[in-house]
N, C-alpha and C positions, 0 to 999 in steps of 0.2 A: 704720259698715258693715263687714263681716264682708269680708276680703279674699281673693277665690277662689285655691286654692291647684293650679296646673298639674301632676297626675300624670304626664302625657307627652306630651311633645312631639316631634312631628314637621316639622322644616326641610327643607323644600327636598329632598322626595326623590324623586330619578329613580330608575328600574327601568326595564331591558328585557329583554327573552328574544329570541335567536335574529335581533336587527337589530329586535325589533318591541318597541315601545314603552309597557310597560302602566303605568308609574305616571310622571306629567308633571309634575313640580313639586308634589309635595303638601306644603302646610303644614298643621299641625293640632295643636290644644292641647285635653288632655282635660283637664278637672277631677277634682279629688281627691271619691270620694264617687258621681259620676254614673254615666248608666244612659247609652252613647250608643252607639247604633243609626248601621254602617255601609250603607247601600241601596243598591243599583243592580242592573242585569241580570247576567247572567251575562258574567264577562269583563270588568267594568269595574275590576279593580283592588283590590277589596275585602277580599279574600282572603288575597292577595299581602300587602297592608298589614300583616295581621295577622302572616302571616310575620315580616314583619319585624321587628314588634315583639317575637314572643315569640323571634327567633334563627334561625329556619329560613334563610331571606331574609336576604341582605344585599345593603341599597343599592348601588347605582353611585355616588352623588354624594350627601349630604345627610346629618342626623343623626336619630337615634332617641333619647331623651334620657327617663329615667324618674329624677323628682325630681329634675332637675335632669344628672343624671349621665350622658355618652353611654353606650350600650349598643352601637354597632356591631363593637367588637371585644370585645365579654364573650359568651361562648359561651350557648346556650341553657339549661345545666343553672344557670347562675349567673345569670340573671336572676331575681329574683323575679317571676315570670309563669309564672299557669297557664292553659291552654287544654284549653276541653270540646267537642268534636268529635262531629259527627252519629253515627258509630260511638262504643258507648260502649267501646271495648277495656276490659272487665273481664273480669277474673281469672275464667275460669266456675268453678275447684276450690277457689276460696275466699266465705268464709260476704260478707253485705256488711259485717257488721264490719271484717273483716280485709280486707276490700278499701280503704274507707277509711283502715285505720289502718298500709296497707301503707308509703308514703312515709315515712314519722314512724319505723319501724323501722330503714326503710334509712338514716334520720337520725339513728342510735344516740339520739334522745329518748326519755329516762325513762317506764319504765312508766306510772309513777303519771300522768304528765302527760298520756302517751299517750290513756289512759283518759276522762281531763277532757276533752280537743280533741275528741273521738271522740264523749263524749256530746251534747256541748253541737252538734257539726255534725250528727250525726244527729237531736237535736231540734229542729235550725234548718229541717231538710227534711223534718221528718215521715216518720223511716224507724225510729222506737227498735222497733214490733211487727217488723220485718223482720229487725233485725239478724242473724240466724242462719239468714238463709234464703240461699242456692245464688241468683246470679242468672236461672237458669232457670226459677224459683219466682217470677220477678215480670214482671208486665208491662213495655212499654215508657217507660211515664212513669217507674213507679220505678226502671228502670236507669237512667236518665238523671238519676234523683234522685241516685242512686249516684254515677253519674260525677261529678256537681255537687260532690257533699257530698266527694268523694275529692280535688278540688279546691282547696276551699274550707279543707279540713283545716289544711291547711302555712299559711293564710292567707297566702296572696300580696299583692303592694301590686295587681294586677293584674289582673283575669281576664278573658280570651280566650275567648268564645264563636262560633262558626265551624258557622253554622243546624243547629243543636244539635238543633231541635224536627223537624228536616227530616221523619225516618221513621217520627211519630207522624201519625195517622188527624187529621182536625180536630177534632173534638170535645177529644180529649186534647190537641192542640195548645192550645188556646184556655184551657184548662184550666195548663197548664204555664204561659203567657206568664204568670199570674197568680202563681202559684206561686216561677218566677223574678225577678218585679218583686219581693213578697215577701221573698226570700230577699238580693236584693240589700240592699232598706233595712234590713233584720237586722240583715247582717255589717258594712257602710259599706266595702263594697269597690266600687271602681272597676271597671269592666263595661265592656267593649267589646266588641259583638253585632254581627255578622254573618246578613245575611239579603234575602232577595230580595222578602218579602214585604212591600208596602206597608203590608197591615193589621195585621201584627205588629209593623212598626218604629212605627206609632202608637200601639197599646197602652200597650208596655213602657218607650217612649222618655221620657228626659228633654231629650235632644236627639238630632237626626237630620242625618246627613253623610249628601248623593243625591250619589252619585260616576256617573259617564258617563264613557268614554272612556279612565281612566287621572285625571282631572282630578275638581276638585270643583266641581258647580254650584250647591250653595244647602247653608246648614248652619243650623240652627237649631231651636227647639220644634215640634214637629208639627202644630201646630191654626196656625201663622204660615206655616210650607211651604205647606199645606193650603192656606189661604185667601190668600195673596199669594207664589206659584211665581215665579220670577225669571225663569224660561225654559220655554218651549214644552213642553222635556224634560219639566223636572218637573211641571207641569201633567199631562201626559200619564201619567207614570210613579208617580205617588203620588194615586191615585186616578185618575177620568175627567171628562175638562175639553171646553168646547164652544168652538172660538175663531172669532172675529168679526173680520172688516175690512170696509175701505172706510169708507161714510158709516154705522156704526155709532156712530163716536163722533169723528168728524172725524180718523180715521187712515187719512192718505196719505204716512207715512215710514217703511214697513215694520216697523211694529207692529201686534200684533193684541190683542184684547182676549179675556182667559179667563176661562171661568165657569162654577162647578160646575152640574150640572144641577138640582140643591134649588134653583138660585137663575134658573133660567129658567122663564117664569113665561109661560102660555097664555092668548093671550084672541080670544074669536068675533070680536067688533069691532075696529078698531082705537081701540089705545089711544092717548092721548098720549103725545109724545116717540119713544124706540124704539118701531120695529116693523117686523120683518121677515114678511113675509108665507113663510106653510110650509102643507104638506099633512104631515098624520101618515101614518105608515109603518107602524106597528106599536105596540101596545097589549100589555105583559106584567104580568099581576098577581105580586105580590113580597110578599104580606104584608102590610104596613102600609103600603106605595105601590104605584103602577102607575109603569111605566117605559116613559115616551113615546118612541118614532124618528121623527123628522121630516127631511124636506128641505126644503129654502126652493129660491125659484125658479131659483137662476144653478147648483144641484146640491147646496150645500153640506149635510153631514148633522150633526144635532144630535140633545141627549137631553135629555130632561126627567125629572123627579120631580115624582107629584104623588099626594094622596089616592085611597084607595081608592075615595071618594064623587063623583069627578072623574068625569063622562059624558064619556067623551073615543072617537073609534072611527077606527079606519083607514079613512082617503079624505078626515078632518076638513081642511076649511081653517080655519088660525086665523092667528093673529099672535104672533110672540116677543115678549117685552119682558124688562126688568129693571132693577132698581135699580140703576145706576151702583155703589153704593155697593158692592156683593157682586161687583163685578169687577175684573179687575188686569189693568190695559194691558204688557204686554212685546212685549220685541224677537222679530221673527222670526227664526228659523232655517234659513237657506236658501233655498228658494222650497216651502215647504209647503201652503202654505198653498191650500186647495180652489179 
């Protein structure tokens, strides 16, 4: 077995601003190679991290360590780390060759070589028909190709993405996430993405850090968050989760039980085992499912996913059920719970 090699790591690091406290003890080790998507809402810290990693930021307490080496007193220009920012700050009086191949002069690097790094990033991004065009000459995806590819030039051990795709339309979003996935297994550089977006850190991700608070609540492959959330947060904040107590599943120790709505399942009669009695609320067609609103009798509201071919209508009384198996028992948070 092939032994993972740690691009950077993160010990133990505190930040705060102004007496408030946004990064709480973060530990964290990227791999050499991966695609890992930082998550959470706005303000939880995510950002910040990234700061710190590429130099902006420096810890209060804790180390930044890239291959091994700390980095909290190496300035930002000397770290090998690059960062691509929702703004693409390009050069608008230069062609996008010369925007790519700007860094590498200010690098007193050889012509001839210049030319080679230049070609070969430009046709890692699909930009060689561009190269001579004015970035006002290109759409928003190709700037951002630009800013990538100007990145990617110097080859960094590193690259700092900080929701890059934020001020594209979704269509070109959706379009990009592929694009960047793409580009990353190309070059075999190390990626670390920022972003608020659930369904983009699912895409793109090789692994996923859902940061809350300043803290880390669950790290791992996306379709494993997905279907077994470790806390109420993530249930809720990485997709849409339905949660259950009481005599649902014999939880009377302040757990509840979470469950994607694909996996809550309607029935006229009652079934065996679970069944919570509900009246449907509302009925919206989506395409290739309808998406059921229900409440069950003590208030609590739930969602369903079911076919298009489902006779399902507002005022229905049915019954919930579900396979144990497609649900994850976690701890409560608080007194949340409906």
């Amino acid at each position: 077995m092939i032994e993972e090699r740690i691009q950077v790591s993160l010990q133990n690091i505190e930040k705060s601003f102004r007496n408030q406290k946004v990064i709480d003890g973060i530990s964290l080790d990227v791999r050499q190679g991966e695609f890992l998507t930082l998550l959470g809402p706005s303000g939880c810290g995510k950002t910040t991290l990234l700061r710190m990693i590429n130099g902006f930021e420096k810890p209060d307490s804790g180390s930044v360590l890239i291959d091994g080496e700390d980095q909290v007193s190496v300035p930002p220009n000397k770290r090998n780390v690059n960062t691509v920012f929702q703004s693409y700050a390009l050069f608008p009086h230069l062609t996008v060759r010369e925007n790519v191949e700007f860094s590498l002069k200010m690098k007193k690097v050889p012509e001839e070589k210049i030319v080679e790094k230049v070609n070969a990033v430009l046709e890692m991004t699909n930009l060689e028909a561009f190269a001579n065009r004015k970035p006002s000459k290109l759409s928003g995806g190709q700037q951002q190709r630009v800013a990538i590819a100007r990145s990617l030039v110097c080859e960094p051990k590193v690259l700092l993405l900080d929701e890059p795709l934020g001020a594209l339309d979704l269509k070109l979003r959706k379009q990009m996430q592929m694009e960047l996935k793409d580009m990353q297994k190309a070059s075999g550089i190390t990626y670390i993405y920022v972003t608020h977006d659930q369904e983009e850190a699912l895409t793109i991700s090789d692994r996923i850090v859902v940061l809350n608070g300043g803290h880390i609540e669950q790290i791992g492959e996306g379709n494993d968050i997905y279907l077994h959330p470790s806390s109420r947060f993530v249930a809720s904040f990485l997709g849409e989760s339905n949660f259950f107590s009481g005599d649902t599943e014999n939880l009377s120790d302040g757990r509840v039980v979470s469950l994607r709505p694909e996996f809550l399942i309607l029935k006229k009669d009652r079934p065996e085992g679970i069944a919570i009695p509900a009246r449907i609320t509302k009925v919206t067609y989506l395409g290739v499912y309808q998406r059921i609103e229900l409440v069950e009798q003590n208030g609590l509201k739930a969602v369903a996913l079911d076919s298009v071919d489902s006779e399902w209508h507002v005022g229905d009384n049915v019954f919930m059920t579900w396979d144990p198996d497609n649900s994850q028992v976690i701890q409560e948070e608080g007194d949340m719970v409906s």
